[in-house]
N, C-alpha and C positions, 0 to 999 in steps of 0.2 A: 264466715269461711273457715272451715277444718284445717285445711293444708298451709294456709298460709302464702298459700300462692298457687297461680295457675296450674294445673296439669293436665287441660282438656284444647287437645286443640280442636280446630275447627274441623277438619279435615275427620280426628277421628269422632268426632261430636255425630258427625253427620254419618257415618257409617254403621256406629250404636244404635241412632235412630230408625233407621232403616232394616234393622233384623230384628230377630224375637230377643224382647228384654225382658229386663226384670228388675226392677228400683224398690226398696222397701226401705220407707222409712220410721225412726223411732221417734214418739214425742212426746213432750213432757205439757200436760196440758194439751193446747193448742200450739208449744214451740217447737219447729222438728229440733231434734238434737242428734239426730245419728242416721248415718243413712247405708245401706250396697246395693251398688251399680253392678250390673253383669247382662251379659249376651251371650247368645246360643252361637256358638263359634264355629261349630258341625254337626251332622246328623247326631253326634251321641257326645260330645263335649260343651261343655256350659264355663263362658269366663268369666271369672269374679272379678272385677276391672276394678273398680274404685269402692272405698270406703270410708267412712271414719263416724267418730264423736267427739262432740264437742268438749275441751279438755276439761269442763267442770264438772260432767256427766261421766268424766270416764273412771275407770275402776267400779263401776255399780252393776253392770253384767250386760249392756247395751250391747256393745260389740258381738257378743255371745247369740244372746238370742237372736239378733239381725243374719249370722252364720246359720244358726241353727233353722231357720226359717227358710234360707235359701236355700242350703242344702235339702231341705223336707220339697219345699216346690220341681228345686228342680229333678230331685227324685220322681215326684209324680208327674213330671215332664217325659220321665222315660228316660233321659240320657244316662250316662255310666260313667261319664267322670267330669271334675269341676278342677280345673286351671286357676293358679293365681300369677303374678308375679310381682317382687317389690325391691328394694335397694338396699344396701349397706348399710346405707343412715335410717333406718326403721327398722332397728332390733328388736322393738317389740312386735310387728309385725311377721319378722320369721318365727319367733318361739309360737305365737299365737295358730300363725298357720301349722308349725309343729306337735303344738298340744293337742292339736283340730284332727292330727293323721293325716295332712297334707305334706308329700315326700318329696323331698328337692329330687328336681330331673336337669337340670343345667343351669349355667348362669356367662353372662357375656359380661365385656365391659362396654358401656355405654358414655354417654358425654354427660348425664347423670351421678355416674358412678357404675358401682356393677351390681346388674342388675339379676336376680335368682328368679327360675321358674320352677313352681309346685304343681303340685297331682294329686287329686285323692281320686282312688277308683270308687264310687257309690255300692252299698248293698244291694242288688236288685230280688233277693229273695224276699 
């Protein structure tokens, strides 16, 4: 387990499932070590929902190319922009999605913490 604990409930489990996805995972051998989870959220928006690697695998560019992948796919899906959102206590996930060109557009507080939502608009030329 990545997270170290649940973050999938049932309810949205089953809602992922039911629309157009997109799961890429990375492995080492035959072991997954990294994986993003995302869904086509509207005609032209794609969410990157969940992600990670496993902390012995991380720092070697996993995370990167798993982005980079996704973004190229959902490029060639046609849509124009890719949605993240994450919490306070994952700072390295805001710089990452920051380095990525992904732009904060809001952030609420939650029973979580407070939670930030990103944007990157895609190339379409």
């Amino acid at each position: 387990m990545i997270f170290g604990e649940h973050w999938i409930s049932p309810e949205k489990y089953k809602k992922v499932r039911h629309c157009e996805n997109l799961l890429l995972v990375a492995f080492e051998g035959e072991r997954p070590v990294g994986f993003k989870l995302g869904f086509r959220k509207d005609e032209n928006t794609f969410h990157s929902w969940l992600g990670g690697v496993q902390e012995e695998f991380r720092r070697q560019g996993i995370a990167q190319a798993l982005l980079d992948e996704q973004e190229r796919v959902v490029h060639g899906m046609g849509l124009k922009r890719i949605t993240f959102n994450t919490y306070d206590k994952f700072p390295e996930m805001i710089a990452f999605g920051l380095k990525n060109g992904y732009e904060p557009i809001g952030s609420e507080e939650t029973n979580q913490g407070v939670k930030h939502h990103y944007l990157k608009l895609l190339d379409q030329g």
